[in-house]
N, CA, C and O atoms as CSV, one atom per row, in Angstrom:
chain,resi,resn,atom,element,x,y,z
A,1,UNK,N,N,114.019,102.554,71.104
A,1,UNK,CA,C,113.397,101.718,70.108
A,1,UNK,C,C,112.127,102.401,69.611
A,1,UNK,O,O,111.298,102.980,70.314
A,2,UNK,N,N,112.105,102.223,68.119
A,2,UNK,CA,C,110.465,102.636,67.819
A,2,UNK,C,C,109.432,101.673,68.468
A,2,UNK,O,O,109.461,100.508,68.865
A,3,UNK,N,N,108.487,102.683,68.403
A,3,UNK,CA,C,107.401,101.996,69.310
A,3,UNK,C,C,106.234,101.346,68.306
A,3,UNK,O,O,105.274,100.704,68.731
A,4,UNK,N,N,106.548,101.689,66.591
A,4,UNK,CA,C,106.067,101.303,66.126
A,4,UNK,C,C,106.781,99.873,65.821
A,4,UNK,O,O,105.958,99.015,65.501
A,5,UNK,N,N,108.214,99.400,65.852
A,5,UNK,CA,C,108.756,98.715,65.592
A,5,UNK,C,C,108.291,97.776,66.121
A,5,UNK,O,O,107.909,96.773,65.517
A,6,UNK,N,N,108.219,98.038,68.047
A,6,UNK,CA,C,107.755,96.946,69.066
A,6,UNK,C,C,106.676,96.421,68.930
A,6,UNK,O,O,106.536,95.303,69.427
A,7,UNK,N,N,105.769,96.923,68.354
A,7,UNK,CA,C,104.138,96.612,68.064
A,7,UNK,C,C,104.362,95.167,67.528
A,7,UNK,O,O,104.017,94.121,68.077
A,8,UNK,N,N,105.122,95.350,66.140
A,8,UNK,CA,C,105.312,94.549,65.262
A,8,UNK,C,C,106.245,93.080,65.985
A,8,UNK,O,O,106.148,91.853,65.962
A,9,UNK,N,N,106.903,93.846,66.426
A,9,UNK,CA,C,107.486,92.142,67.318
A,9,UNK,C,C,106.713,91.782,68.460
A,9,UNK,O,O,106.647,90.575,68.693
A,10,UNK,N,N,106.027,92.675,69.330
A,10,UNK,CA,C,104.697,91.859,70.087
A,10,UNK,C,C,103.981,91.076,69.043
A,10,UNK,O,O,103.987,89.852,69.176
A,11,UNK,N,N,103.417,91.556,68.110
A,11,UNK,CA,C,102.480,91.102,66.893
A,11,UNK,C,C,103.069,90.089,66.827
A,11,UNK,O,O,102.352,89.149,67.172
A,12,UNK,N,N,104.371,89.712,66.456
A,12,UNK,CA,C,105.161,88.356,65.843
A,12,UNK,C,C,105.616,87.343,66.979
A,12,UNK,O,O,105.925,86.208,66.619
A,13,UNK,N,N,105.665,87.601,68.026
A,13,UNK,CA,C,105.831,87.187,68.921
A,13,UNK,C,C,104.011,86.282,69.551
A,13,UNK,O,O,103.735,85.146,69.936
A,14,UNK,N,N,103.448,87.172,69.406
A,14,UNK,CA,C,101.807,86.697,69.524
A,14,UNK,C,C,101.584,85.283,68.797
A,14,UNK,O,O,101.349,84.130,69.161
A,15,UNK,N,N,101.835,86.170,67.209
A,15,UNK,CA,C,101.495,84.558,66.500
A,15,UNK,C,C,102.140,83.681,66.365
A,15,UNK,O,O,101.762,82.638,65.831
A,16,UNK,N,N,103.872,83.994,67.054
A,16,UNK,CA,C,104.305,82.770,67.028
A,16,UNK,C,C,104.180,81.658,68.392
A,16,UNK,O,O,104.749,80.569,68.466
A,17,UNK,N,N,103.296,82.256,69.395
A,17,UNK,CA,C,103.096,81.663,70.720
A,17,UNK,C,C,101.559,80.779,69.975
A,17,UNK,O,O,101.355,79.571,70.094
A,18,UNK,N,N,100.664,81.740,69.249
A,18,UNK,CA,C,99.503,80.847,68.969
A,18,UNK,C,C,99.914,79.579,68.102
A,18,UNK,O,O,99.282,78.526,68.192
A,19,UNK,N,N,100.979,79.733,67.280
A,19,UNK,CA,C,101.151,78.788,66.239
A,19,UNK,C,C,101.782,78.058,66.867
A,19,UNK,O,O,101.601,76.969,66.322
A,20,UNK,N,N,102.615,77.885,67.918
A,20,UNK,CA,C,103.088,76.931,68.780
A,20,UNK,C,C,101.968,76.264,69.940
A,20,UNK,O,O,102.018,75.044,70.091
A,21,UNK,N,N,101.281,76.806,70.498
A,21,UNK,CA,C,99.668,75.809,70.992
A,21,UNK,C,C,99.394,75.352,70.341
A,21,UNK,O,O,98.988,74.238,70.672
A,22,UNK,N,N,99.333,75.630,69.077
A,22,UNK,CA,C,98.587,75.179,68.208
A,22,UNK,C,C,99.120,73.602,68.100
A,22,UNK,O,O,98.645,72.518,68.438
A,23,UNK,N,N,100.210,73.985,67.531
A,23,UNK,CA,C,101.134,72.616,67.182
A,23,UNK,C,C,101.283,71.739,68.332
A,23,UNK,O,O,101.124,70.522,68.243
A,24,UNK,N,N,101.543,72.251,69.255
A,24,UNK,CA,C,101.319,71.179,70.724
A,24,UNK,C,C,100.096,70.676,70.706
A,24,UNK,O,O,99.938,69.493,71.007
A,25,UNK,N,N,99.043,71.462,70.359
A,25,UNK,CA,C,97.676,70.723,70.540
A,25,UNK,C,C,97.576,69.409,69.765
A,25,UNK,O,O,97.305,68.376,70.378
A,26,UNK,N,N,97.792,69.400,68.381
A,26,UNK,CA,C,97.490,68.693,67.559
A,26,UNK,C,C,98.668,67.486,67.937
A,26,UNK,O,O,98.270,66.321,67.964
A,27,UNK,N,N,100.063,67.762,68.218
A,27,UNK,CA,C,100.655,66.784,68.510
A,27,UNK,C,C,100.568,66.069,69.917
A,27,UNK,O,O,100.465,64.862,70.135
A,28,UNK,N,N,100.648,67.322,70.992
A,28,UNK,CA,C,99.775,66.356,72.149
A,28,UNK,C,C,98.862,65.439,72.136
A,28,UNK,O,O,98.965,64.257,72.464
A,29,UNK,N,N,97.646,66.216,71.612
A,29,UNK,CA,C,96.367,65.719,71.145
A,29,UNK,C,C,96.744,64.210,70.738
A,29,UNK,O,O,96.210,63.278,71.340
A,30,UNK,N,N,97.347,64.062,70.067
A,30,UNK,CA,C,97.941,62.807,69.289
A,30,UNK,C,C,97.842,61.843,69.994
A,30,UNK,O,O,97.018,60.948,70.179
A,31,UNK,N,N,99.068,62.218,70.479
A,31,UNK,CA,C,99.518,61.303,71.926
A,31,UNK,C,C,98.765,60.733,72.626
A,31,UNK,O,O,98.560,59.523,72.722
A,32,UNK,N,N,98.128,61.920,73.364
A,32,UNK,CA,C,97.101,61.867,74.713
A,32,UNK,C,C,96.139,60.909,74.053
A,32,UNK,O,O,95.918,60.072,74.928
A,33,UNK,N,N,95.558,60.636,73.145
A,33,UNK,CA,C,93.867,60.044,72.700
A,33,UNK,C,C,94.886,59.011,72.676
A,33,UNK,O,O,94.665,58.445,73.747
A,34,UNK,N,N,95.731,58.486,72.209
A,34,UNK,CA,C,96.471,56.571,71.885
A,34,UNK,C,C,96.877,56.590,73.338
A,34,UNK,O,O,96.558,55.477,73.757
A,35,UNK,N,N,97.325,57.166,74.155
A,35,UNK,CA,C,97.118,56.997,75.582
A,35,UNK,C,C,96.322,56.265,76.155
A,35,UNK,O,O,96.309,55.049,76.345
A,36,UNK,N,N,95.416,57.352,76.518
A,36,UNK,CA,C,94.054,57.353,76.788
A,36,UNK,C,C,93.309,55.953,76.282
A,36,UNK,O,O,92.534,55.286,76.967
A,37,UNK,N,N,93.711,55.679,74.974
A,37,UNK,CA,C,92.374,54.520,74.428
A,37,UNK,C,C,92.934,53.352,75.259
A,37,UNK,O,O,92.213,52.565,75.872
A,38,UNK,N,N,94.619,53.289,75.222
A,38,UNK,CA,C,95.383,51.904,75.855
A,38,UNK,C,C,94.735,51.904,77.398
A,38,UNK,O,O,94.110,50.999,77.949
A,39,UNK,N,N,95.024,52.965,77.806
A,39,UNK,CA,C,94.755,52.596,79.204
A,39,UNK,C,C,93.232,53.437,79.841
A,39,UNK,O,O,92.919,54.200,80.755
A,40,UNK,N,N,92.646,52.779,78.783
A,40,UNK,CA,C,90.813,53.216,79.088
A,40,UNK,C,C,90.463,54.380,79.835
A,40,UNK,O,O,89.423,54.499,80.484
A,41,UNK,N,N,91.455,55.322,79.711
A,41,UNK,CA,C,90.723,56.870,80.206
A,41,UNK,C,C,89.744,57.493,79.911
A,41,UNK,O,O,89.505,57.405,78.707
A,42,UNK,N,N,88.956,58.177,80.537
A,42,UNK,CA,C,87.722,59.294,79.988
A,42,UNK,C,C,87.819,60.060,78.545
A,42,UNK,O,O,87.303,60.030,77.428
A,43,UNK,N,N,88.888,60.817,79.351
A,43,UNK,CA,C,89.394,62.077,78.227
A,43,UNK,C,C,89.615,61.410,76.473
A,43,UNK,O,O,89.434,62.151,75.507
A,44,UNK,N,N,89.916,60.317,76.355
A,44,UNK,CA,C,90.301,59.880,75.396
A,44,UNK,C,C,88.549,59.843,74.369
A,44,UNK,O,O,88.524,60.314,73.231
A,45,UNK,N,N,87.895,59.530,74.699
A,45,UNK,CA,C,86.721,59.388,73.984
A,45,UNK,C,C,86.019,60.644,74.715
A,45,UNK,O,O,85.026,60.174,75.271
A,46,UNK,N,N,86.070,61.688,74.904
A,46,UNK,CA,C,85.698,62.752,75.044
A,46,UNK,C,C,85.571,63.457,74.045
A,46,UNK,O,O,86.497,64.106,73.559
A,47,UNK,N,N,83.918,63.414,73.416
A,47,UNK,CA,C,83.705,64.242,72.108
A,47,UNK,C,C,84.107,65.480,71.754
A,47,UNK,O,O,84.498,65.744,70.617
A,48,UNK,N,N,84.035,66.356,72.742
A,48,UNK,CA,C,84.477,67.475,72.449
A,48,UNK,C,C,86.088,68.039,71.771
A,48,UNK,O,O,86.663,68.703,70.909
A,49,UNK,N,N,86.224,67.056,73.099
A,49,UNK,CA,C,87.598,67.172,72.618
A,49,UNK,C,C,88.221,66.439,71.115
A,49,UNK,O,O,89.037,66.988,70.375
A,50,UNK,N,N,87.939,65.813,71.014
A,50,UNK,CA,C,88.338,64.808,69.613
A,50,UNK,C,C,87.650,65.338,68.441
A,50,UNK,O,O,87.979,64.907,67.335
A,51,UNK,N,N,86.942,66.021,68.523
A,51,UNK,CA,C,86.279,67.223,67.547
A,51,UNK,C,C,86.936,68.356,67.048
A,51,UNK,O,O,86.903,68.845,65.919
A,52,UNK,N,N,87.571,68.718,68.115
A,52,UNK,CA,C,88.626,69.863,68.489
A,52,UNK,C,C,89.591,69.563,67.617
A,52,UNK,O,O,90.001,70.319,66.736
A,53,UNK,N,N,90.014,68.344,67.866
A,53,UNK,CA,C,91.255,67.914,67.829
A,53,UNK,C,C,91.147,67.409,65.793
A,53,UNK,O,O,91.974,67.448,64.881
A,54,UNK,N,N,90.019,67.083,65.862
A,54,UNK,CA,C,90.372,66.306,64.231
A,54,UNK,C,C,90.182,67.545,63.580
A,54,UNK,O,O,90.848,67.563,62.545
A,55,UNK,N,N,89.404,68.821,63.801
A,55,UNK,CA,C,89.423,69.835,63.201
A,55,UNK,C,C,90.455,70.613,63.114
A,55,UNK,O,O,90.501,71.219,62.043
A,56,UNK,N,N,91.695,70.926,64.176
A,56,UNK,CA,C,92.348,71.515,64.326
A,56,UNK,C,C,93.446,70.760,63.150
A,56,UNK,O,O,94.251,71.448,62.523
A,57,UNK,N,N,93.331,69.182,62.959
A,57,UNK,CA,C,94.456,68.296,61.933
A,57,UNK,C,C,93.654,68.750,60.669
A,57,UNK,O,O,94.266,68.779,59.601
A,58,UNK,N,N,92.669,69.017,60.693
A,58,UNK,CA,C,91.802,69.382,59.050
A,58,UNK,C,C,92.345,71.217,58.588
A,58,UNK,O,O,92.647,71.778,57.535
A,59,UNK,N,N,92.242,71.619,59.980
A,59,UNK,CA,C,93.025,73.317,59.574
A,59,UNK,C,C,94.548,73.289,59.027
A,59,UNK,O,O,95.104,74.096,58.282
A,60,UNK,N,N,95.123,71.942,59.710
A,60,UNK,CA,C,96.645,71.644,59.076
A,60,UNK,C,C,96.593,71.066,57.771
A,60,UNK,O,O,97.419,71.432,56.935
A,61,UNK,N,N,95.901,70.379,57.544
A,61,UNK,CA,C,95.838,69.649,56.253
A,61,UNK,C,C,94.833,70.640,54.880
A,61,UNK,O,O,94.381,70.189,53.827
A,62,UNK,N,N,94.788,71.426,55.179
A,62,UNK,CA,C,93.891,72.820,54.269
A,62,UNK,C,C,94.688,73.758,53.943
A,62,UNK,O,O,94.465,74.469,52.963
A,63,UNK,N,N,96.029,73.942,54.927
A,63,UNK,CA,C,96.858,75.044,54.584
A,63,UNK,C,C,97.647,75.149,52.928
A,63,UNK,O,O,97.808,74.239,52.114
A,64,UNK,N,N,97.872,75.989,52.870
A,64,UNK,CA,C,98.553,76.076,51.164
A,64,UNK,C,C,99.935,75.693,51.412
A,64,UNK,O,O,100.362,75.982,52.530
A,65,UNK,N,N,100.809,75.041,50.521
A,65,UNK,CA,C,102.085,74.626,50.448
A,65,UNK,C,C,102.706,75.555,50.855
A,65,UNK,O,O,103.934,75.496,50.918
């Protein structure tokens, strides 16, 4: 195999592992906080995190068609 070839599918392989956290985050994220609020957990009103989290739905909602 070229070794320049492999670069390119590590490369694609990379961003398709980040773009999949990604998407778990925001849809976990989801989840976990309506969880969390029902059954009065910490994590759920955890600023940081919910910061994270509405920014990461604002990077989805900014993308171009």
């Amino acid at each position: 195999m070229n070794p320049a070839y492999s670069k390119y599918l590590l490369a694609a392989d990379v961003i398709l592992l980040i773009h999949f956290l990604f998407v778990a985050f925001v849809v976990l994220g989801f989840i976990f906080i309506w969880i969390g609020y029902f059954t009065k957990q910490k994590f759920a009103r955890n600023a940081k995190f919910r910061i994270c989290h509405i920014v990461t739905m604002g990077i989805v909602l900014c993308e171009p068609q």
